[in-house]
N, C-alpha and C positions, 0 to 999 in steps of 0.2 A: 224598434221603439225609440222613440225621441225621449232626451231629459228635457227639464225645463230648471235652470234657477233662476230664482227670482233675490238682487241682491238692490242694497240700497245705501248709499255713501253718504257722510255726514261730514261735507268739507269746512274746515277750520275758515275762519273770517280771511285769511288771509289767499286762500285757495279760493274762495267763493270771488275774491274780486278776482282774481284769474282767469278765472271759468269766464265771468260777467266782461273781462276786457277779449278775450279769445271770441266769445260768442256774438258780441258785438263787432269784431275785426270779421268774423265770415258773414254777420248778416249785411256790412257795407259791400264787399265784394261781390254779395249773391246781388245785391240790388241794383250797384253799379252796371253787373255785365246786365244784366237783364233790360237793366233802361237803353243800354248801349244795344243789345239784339233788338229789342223793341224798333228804337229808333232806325235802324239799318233795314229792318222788314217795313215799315213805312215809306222809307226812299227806296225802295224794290230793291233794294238789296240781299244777299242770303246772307244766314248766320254765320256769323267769323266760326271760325275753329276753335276749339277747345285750346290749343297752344295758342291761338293771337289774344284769348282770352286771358289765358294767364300770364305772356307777357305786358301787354298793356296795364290790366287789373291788378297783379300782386306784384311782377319786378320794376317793372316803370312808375306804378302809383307809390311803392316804397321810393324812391327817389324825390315825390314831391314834397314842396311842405304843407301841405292839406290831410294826404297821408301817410306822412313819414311813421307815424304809429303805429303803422302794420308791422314794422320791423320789430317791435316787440312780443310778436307772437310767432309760433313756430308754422312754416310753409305748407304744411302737410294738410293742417285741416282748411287753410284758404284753396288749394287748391281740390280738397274733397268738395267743396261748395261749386265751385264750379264746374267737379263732373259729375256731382248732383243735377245742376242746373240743363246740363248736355242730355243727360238722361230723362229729365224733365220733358227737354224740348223731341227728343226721340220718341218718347211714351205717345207724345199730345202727337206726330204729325203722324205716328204710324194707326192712332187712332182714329183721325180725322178719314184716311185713305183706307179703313174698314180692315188692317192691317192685323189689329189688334183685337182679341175676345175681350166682349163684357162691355161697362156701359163707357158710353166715351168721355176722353180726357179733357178736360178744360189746360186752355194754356199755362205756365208758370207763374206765377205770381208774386206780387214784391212780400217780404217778410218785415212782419213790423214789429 
């Protein structure tokens, strides 16, 4: 037998903008690599790796000043987005190749 709880958090004004700048630092990352796979499967390229992703995307884009503001949030969930995204892209091509039970997977998508 399984539990199940069901719980629900009521984060202070000051948390909620934290939540709101974390959640927004992984939705540019998820969109970033994604336009970046995109574009490399257009020029016949394959998909970078999971590490060329998160170096380019979180250590190297921390370095710029466009998004020096990733450095305000903790690495861990940038890089869960990203192997979000790998699992994404896993799901969809082992669907495409009849890999996978059940109905098939449409590509990744940008988050908005």
């Amino acid at each position: 037998m399984k539990a199940r709880f069901k719980y629900r958090i009521y984060p202070t004004p000051g948390q909620k903008h934290q939540l709101a700048k974390l959640f927004g630092c992984v939705r540019v990352v998820w969109n970033d690599s994604l336009a970046f796979c995109q574009e490399k499967y257009k020029s016949g390229g394959k998909k970078p790796t999971n590490s060329q992703l998160q170096k380019q995307f979180i250590t190297q884009a921390k370095k710029t000043e466009d998004r020096d503001w990733l450095q305000e949030v903790s690495n861990i969930p940038l890089q869960q987005s990203l192997n979000d995204l790998n699992q994404a892209y896993q799901n969809f091509f082992q669907s495409t190749k009849g890999q996978r039970k059940g109905k098939p997977i449409k590509p990744p998508k940008f988050m908005h």
